[in-house]
N, C-alpha and C positions, 0 to 999 in steps of 0.2 A: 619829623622823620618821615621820608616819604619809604612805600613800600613798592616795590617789583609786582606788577601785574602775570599774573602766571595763570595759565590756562589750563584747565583741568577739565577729564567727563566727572561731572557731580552724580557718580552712582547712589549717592545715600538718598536719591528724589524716588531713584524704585520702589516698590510700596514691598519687596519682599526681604529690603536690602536688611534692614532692622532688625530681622529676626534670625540674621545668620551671621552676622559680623560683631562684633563687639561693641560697647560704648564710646569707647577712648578712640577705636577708630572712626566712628559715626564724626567726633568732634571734630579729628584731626583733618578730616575732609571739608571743613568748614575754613581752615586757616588759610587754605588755597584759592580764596575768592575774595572776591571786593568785600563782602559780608563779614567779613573775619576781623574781629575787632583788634583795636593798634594796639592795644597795650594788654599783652600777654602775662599770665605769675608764672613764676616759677613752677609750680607743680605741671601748668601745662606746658611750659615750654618743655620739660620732661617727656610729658604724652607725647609730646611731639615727635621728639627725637623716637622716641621705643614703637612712633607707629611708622616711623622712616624704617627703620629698619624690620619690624614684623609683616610690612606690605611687601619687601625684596624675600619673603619668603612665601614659596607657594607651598597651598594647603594643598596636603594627598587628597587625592580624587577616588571617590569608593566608585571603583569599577560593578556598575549594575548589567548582568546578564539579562537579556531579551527574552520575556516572558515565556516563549515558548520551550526555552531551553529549561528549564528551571521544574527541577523534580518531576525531572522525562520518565519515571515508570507509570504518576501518574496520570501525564498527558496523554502518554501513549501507550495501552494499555494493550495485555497480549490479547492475539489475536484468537477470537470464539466463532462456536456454531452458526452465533447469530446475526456476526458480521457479513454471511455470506447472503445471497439472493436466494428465496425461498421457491422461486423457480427457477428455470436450468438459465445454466450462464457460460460465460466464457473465463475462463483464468489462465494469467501468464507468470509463469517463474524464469527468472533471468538472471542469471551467474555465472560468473567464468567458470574455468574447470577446475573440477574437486571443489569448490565450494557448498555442495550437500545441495544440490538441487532436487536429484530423485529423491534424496532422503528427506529431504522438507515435501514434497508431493507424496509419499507414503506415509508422511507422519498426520498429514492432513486427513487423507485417506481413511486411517487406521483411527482418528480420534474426531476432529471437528467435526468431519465430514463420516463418519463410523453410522453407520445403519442407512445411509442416505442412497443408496445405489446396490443394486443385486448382482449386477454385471457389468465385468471391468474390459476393457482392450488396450492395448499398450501398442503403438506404432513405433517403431524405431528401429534406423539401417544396424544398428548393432544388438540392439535385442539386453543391453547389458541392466544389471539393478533387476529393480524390482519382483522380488521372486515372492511378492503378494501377491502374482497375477498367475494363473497355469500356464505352458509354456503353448498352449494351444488356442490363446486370447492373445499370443501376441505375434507382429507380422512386421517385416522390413518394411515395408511402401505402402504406399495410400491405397492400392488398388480396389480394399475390399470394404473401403469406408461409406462409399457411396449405395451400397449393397447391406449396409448397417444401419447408415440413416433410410434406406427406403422402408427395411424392414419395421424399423419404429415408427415409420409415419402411416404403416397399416396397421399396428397395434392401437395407432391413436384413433384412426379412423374405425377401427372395431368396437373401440370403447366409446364412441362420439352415439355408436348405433345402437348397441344395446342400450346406452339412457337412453334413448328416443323412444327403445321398444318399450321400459320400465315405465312411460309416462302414458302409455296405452291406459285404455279407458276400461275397468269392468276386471282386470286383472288380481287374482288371488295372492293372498303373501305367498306361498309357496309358489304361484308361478315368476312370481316376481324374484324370490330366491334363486329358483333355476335358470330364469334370466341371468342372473347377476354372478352366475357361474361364468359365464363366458367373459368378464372382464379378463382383461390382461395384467398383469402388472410388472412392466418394466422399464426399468430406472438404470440407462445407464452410465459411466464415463467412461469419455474418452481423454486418453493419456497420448502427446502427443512428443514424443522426446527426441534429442539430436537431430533432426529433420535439416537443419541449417546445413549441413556439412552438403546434403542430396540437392540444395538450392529450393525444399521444397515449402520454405518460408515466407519467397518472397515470390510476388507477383501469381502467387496460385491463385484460381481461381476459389476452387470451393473452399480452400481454409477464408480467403477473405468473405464467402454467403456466407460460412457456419461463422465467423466472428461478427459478422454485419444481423445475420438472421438465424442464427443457431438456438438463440434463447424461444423463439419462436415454434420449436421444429411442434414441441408440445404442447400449446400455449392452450389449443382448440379442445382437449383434452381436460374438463372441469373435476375430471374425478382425483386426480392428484395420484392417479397408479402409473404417471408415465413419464420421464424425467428424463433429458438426454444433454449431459454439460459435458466441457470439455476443457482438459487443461494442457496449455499448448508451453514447451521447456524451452527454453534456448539460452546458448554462454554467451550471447551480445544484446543489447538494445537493438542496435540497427539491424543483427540476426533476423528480424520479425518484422513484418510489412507492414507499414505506418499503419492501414485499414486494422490489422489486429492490435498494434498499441493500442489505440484510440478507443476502439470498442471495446478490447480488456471488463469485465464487470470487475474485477480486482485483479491487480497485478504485485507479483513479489519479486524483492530486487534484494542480492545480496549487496556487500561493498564491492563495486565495478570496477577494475583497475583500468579500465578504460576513459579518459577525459571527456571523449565525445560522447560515450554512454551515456557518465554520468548527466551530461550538458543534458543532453536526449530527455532523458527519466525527468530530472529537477525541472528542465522548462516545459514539458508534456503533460505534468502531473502537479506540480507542487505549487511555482510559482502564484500566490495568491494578492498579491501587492505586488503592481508592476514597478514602482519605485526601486533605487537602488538597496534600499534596506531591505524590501522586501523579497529580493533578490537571493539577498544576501543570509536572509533566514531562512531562506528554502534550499539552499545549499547548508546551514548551518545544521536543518533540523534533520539532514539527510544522511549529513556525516555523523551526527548522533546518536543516531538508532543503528545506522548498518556499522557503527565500530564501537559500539556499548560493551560487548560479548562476542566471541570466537563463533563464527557462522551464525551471525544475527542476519534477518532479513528485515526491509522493511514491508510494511504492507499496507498498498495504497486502494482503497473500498471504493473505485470510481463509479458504482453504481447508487452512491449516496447521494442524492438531490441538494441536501446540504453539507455548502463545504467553505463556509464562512471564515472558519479558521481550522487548524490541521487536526485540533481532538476533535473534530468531525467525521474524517475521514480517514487518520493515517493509525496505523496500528502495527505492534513489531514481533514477531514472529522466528522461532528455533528449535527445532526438530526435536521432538521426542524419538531417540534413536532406542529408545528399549520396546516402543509399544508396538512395534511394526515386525518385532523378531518371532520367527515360525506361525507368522500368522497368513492364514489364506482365507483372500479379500471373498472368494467368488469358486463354483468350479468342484466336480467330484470327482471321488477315484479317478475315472477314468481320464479325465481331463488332467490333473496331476500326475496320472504313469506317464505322460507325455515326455519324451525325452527331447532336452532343450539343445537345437541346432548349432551346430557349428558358425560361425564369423567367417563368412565368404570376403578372402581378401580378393580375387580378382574380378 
């Protein structure tokens, strides 16, 4: 009896094949070769047939989700105090409209960020939200910003002098006390909201120094009474001049209904594997966190040195809309009787 030569891939030489396939098929993979002895019993010729047919059947596949997706509260854990830079910084929140933008910047305000600053200012053509600020801290246009940072950078310079004078030789603790009166102490933020619409996002000059060199304005400043960060709003990604994406110390993004946004955010920030996979997870872990929950934001800590994988740096973030109600950030009596201006449409 001559036999039909047939050509097969001999997968049973894998060294992993063994321990995932069965015995009768390990066998039946043998009949298919010159090796395969001619004279077959009954019981195998059996085997044979049942593994003809259970081979024409394919085994379900357990669909395994990619690591990072996989019990996202606690990869990505909400966002705290101690995520932020312990001196001043820059921060961007970016969402279309009604997406809780001011409400995520007052909630931060009001909690993370709660004892960190004495004095608030709100820039914005419309003046709308945030009624945590007096209406006397806040102002349509840039005009009176440059006039704010100058001020702060004689306060730092005031406090740079009296150490100088405290390190004087022969000096009594009380004189040293009364020294140490003339410290200053102030910490402040700035808020910088809807500016896009006035075109004053893009190609400014001093919003791009305060994002490039903003963290610096205090830096000279060793006594920790002076603090001047800033947190810049806008409804688009491309809203905001690549110089402030980029320098961002942390930026937050709601779910963007914009494609190019999104493209924007995920390849500027996330991308950590150039590969397609890893492409593909950084749009994965993106749409994850910003559609988890109704006005989730993501929040990306670019001021973290390590960002080897995303529970490094990404962190998710949703308004405490109770903690911010009748509370005032900053500001007395008088600054509060201030009656809040009309919305100049022409």
């Amino acid at each position: 009896m001559v036999r039909n030569k047939k050509t097969t891939l001999n997968i049973s030489s894998h060294p992993s094949y063994s321990s995932i396939v069965p015995a009768n098929l390990l066998y039946a993979n043998t009949i298919l070769h010159d090796s395969a002895p001619s004279d077959l019993k009954i019981e195998d010729k059996a085997n044979q047939i049942n593994t003809k047919s259970l081979r024409n059947k394919s085994e379900p596949k357990t669909q395994v989700k990619p690591p990072n997706l996989i019990n996202m509260n606690n990869l990505y854990p909400m966002l705290s105090n101690n995520d932020f830079p312990s001196n001043s910084f820059v921060g961007s929140i970016v969402g279309s409209r009604r997406t809780g933008k001011s409400s995520v910047c007052e909630s931060l305000l009001c909690n993370e960020l709660k004892d960190r600053f004495n004095t608030y200012f709100l820039f914005s053509p419309t003046l709308s939200g945030f009624d945590t600020i007096p209406n006397n801290h806040k102002f349509r246009n840039l005009d009176l910003l440059p006039n704010i940072i100058k001020k702060q950078q004689d306060a730092v310079k005031n406090n740079i002098q009296v150490s100088k004078l405290k390190k004087k030789i022969g000096l009594t603790k009380n004189q040293i006390g009364h020294i140490e009166k003339d410290y200053i102490e102030s910490k402040i933020c700035i808020i910088l909201d809807d500016l896009m619409g006035e075109g004053s996002l893009k190609n400014n000059k001093l919003l791009n120094k305060i994002s490039t060199n903003g963290r610096h304005i205090c830096s000279p400043d060793k006594t920790g009474m002076t603090d001047m960060s800033f947190l810049i709003l806008s409804q688009s990604v491309s809203g905001l001049d690549a110089t402030i994406r980029r320098n961002s110390d942390i930026l937050l993004a709601s779910r963007l209904t914009s494609k190019k946004d999104r493209e924007t955010l995920v390849n500027e920030n996330m991308i950590l594997d150039s590969s397609r996979g890893g492409i593909s997870m950084a749009y994965n872990n993106y749409d994850e966190v910003t559609l988890n929950r109704d006005y989730s934001f993501i929040a990306l800590l670019n001021h973290k040195s390590n960002k080897s994988k995303y529970a490094n740096y990404v962190r998710q973030y949703q308004a405490n809309m109770n903690s911010f109600q009748d509370v005032k950030l900053c500001g007395d009596k008088d600054d509060w009787d201030v009656e809040k201006p009309f919305f100049d449409f022409c």
